[in-house]
C-alpha positions, 0 to 999 in steps of 0.5 A, a space after each residue: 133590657 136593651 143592651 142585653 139583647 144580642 147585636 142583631 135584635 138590637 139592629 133589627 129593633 132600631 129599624 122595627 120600632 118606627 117602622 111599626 109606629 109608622 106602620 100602625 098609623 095606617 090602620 089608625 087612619 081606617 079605625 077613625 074612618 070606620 069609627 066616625 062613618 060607622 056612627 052615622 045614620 046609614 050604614 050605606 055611607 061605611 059600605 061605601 068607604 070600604 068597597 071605595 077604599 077596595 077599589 084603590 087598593 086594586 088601583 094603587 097597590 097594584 103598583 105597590 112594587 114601586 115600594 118593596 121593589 125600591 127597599 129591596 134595590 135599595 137595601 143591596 145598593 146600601 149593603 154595596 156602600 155603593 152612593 150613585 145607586 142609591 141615588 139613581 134608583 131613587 130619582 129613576 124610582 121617582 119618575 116613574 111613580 109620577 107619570 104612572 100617576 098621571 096615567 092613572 088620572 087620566 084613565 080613572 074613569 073606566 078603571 073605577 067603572 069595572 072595579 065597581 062592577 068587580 065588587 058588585 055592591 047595592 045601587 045605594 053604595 054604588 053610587 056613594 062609592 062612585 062619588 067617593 072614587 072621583 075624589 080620591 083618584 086625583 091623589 094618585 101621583 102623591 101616593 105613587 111618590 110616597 111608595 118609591 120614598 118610603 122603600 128608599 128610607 127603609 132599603 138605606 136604613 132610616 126608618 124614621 123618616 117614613 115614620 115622621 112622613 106617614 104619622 103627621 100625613 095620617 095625623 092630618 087626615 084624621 083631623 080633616 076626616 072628623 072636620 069634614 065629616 062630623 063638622 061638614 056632614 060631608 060623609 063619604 066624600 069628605 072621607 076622600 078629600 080627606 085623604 087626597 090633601 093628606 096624601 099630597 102632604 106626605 109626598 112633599 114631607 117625604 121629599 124634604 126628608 129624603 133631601 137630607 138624607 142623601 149620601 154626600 156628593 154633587 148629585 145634578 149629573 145627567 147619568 142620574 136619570 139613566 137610558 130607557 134600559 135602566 128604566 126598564 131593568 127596575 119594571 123588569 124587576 119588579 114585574 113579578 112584585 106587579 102580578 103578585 100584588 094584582 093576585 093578593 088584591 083581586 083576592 080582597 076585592 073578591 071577598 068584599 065582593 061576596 060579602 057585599 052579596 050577602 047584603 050591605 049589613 054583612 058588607 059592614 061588618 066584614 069592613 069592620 073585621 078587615 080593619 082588624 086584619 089591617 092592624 095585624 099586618 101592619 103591625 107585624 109588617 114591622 119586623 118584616 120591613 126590617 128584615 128588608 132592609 137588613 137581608 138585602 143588606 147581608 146579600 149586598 155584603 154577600 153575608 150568609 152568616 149575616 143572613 141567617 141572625 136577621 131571619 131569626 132575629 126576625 122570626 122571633 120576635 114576629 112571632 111574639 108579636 103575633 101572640 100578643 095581638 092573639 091575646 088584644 083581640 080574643 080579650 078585648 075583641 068585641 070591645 074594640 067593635 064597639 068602639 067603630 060602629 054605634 049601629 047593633 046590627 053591624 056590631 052583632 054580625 061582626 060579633 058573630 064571625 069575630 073568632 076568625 079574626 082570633 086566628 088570623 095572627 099567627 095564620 098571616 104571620 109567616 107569610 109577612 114575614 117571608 115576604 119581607 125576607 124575599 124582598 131583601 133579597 129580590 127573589 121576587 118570582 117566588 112571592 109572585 108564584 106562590 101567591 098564584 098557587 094560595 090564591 088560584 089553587 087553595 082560595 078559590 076551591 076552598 071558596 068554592 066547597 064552602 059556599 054553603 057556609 055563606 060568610 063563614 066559608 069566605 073567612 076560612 077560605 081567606 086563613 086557607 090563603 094566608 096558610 098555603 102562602 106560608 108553607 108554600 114559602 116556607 119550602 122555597 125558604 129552606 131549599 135556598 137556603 140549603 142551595 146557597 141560591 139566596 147569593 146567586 143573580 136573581 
């Protein structure tokens, strides 16, 4: 079947695939958290990992430009076949993912305080998820290294060695987590030292593995490390990235938060759910990844014919993902609840509000995808700006008229974000591409 696709499926597939395994071993990681605390005692001890897991989304992805901003870069160097900007933007990169994590170490203390008061969870799993958040915050260097590496891999087209990097880090994290949970009864905090010593695994895996892949040269020149304006050109870049990313987090940790004033059941099981959303876009995030790395390269080459097979290449078969992952959970959704809580009052709430997550696919869809076209090609004021506008001017007053549904009204309020960031997209899409301003400086 494979040769008879055309050639840019088949290049978007070589980059897909592992991007997706690679992906997809993410969610595994919150699947096996979620499954061996969702089978303990208390459900305190789960609330406690998902408004602590909240808590570091807000405090790592807030940074999580360091990654796409460095695929974007990247990907225009590489289409360039431009080897010393390669090279620069990954050191530079690298840098400044190491003292960003140092800052975040030595500042954790009132950043995890106001993340806490942020998700307002009950005195029990405030305390668990406080302990939980001590432990985990000294990864920060390792994960702000491995975002710069794995948008370096994916922008210079070797994608299997983010897979290699995160499958084994994940795959150590799992064993650890059922050691020291099960084996331990450590529950939260072995959940979080857990993933510290795998995080640092990943990061030095990473660093052996970019090591071979570097263009050939002599690379111990001093122009590598730049001026302060070089440093600050990449923050200037991906500023945009920063504010977008912020949004899209506070959004998450809003909604746990309301979930988390519906009492610590619902908490649960709306940790659960959102396990499941996290499946879905790292899954389909597969196909956007690729469509990084293979946009910012036809704008690299200045390619608008090239440009415009990667979008529909990748449009499709996003979409024929998002209608497979449609069908695992409207067949098999309640089964796959099972499977990650043993406690029924957990599992039969999640039950309840399961049809939402039967919309979700095709609902996030198009705004992964766009997202991953952006990105290529660095047009990252859009994403920033759109985000605002889903988040500010459709999340919030969708919300706000439906608080009287209670948990229903914060579901459809977040498939309301994940629409309005696909339309809203979507016509900056078209009015670029009809204006040709896709080429032109960002």
């Amino acid at each position: 079947m494979a040769h008879r696709l055309p050639a840019t499926d088949r290049r978007l597939w070589a980059l897909a695939w592992p991007l997706m395994l690679t992906n997809l071993t993410v969610p595994l990681l919150g699947l096996v958290d979620t499954a061996v605390l969702g089978h303990l005692e208390r459900p305190e001890y789960l609330g406690a990992v998902a408004v602590g897991a909240n808590v570091f989304s807000i405090l790592y992805w807030t940074f999580g430009f360091m990654r796409m901003g460095t695929t974007g870069l990247a990907a225009q160097a590489w289409g360039q076949r431009d080897p010393f900007a390669q090279v620069a933007l990954l050191l530079r990169s690298v840098l400044l993912a190491l003292v960003i994590g140092l800052v975040l170490i030595a500042a954790h203390s009132p950043l995890i305080r106001a993340s806490l008061a942020l998700m307002n969870p009950s005195a029990d799993v405030a305390a668990l998820a406080a302990e939980y958040a001590a432990i985990r915050i000294w990864s920060a260097p390792a994960v702000l290294c491995q975002y710069t590496l794995v948008g370096w891999l994916i922008g210079t087209q070797h994608p299997r060695g983010p897979m290699l990097m995160l499958i084994a880090a994940n795959g150590l994290n799992i064993v650890l987590d059922v050691l020291f949970v099960t084996g331990l009864g450590w529950n939260s905090r072995g959940v979080a030292l857990a993933t510290v010593i795998a995080e640092y695994g990943a990061a030095l895996l990473g660093v052996a593995i970019v090591l071979k892949q570097l263009p050939p040269g002599p690379w111990l020149n001093r122009r590598l490390f730049g001026q302060p304006a070089d440093y600050l050109r990449i923050l200037r870049v991906n500023r945009y990235l920063l504010v977008r990313t912020v949004a899209l987090l506070l959004v998450l940790a809003f909604f746990t938060a309301q979930g988390a004033r519906q009492g610590d059941v619902t908490l649960a099981a709306n940790a659960v759910l959102l396990t499941f959303l996290l499946v879905i876009s790292n899954a389909l995030d597969g196909f956007a990844n690729a469509a990084e790395a293979l946009i910012g390269e036809a704008v690299g080459k200045g390619s608008r014919r090239r440009f415009r097979r990667v979008f529909r290449s990748a449009l499709r078969w996003s979409l024929w993902g998002a209608l497979l992952l449609t069908l695992v959970f409207v067949l098999g959704g309640r089964q796959l609840i099972a499977l990650l809580t043993g406690i029924e009052a957990v599992r039969s709430t999640a039950g309840h509000y399961l049809p939402w997550l039967w919309l979700l696919p095709f609902a996030a869809v198009w705004g992964y995808l766009l997202d991953g076209v952006f990105i290529g090609a660095t047009r990252t004021r859009d994403m920033q700006n759109t985000m605002l506008f889903s988040a500010l001017g459709v999340f919030l007053p969708v919300w706000w008229l439906t608080t009287g549904w209670g948990n229903h009204g914060l579901w459809f309020a977040l498939i309301s974000l994940m629409l309005a960031r696909a339309l809203s997209m979507g016509l900056l899409y078209w009015r670029h591409t009809r204006s040709g301003r896709w080429f032109q400086p960002s």
